[in-house]
C-alpha atoms as a printed R data frame, in Angstrom:
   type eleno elety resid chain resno       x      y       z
1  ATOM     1    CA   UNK     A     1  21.447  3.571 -30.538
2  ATOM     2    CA   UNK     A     2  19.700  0.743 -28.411
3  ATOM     3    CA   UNK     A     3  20.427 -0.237 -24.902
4  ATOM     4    CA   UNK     A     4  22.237 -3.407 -24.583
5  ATOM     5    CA   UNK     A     5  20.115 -6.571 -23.249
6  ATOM     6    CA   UNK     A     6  22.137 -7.288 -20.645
7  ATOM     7    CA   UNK     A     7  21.797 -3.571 -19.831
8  ATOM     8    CA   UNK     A     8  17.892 -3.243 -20.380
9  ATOM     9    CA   UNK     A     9  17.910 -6.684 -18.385
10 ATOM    10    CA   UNK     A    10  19.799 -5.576 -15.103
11 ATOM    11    CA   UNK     A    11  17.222 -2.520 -15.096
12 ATOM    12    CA   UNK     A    12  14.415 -4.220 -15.736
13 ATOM    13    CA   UNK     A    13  15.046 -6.246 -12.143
14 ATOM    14    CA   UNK     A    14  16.120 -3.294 -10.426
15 ATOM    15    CA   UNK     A    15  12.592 -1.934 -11.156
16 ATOM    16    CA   UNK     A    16  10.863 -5.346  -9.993
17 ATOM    17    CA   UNK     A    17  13.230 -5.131  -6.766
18 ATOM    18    CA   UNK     A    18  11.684 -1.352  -5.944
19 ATOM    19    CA   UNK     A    19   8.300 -2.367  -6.915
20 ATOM    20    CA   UNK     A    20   8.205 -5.440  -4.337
21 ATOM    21    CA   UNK     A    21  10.070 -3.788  -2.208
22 ATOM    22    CA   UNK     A    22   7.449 -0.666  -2.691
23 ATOM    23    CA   UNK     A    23   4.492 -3.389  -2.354
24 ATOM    24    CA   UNK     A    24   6.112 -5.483   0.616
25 ATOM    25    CA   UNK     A    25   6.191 -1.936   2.891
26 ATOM    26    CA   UNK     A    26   2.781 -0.704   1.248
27 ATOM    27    CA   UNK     A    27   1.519 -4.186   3.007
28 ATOM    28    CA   UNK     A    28   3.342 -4.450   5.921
29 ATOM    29    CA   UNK     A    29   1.855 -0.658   6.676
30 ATOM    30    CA   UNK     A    30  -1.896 -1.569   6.303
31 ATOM    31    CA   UNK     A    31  -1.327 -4.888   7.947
32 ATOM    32    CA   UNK     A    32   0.275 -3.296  11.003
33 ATOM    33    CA   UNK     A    33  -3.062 -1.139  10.632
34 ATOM    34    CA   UNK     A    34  -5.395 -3.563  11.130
35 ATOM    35    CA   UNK     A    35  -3.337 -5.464  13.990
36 ATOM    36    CA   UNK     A    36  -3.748 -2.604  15.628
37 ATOM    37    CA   UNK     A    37  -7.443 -2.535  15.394
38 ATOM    38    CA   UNK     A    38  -7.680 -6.287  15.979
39 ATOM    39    CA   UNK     A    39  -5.763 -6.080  19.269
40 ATOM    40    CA   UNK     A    40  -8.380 -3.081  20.935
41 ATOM    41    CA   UNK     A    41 -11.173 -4.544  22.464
42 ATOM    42    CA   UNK     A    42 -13.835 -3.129  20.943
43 ATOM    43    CA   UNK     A    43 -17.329 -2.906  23.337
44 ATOM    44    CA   UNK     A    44 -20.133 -4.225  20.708
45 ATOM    45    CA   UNK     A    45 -19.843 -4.689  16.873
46 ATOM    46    CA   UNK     A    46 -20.917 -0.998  15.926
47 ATOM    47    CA   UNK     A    47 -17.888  0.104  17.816
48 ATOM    48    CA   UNK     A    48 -15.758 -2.503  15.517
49 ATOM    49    CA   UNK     A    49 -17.518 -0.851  12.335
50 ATOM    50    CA   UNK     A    50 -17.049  2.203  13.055
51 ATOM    51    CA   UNK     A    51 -13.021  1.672  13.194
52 ATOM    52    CA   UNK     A    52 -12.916 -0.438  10.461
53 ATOM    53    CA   UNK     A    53 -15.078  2.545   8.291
54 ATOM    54    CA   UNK     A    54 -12.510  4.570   9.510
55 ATOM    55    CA   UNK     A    55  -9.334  2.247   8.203
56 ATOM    56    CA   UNK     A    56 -11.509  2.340   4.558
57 ATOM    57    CA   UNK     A    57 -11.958  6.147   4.361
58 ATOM    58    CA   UNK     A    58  -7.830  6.577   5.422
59 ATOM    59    CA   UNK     A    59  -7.189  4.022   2.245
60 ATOM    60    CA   UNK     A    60  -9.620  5.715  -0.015
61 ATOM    61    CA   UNK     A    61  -8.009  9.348   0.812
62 ATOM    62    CA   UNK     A    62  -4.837  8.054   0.312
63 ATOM    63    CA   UNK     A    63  -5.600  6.105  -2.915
64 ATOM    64    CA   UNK     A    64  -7.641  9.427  -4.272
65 ATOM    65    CA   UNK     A    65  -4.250 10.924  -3.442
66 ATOM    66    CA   UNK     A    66  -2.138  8.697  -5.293
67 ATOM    67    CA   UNK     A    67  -4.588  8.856  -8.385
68 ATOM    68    CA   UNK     A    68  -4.042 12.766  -8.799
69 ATOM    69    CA   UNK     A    69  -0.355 12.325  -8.385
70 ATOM    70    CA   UNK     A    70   0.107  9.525 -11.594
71 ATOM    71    CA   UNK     A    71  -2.757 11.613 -14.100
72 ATOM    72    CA   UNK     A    72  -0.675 14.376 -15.919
């Protein structure tokens, strides 16, 4: 018993919708993130690294976070 194309079709875009949609809030997040930082004035370039550091060890927690929830 196979799922009808038109079937298998319709939920094949409704899973491209959610991933975009996923992506385009994923994005809009992180961007947000680094508007933020862009907008403080920062005092000398260390003080600039040191924030942006910061940004990159949130993603990499969360990304190390993601990886444990997708492996079984």
């Amino acid at each position: 018993m196979g799922l009808d194309r038109t079937v298998l079709a319709e939920m094949q875009k409704k899973l491209q919708r959610e991933i975009a949609e996923t992506e385009r809030r994923t994005l809009e997040y992180w961007r947000g993130e680094i508007e933020k930082m862009y907008k403080r004035r920062h005092e000398n370039l260390a003080a600039l690294q040191v924030e942006i550091k910061s940004l990159m060890d949130r993603m990499d927690n969360r990304m190390r976070i993601l990886r444990k929830e997708i492996e079984p």
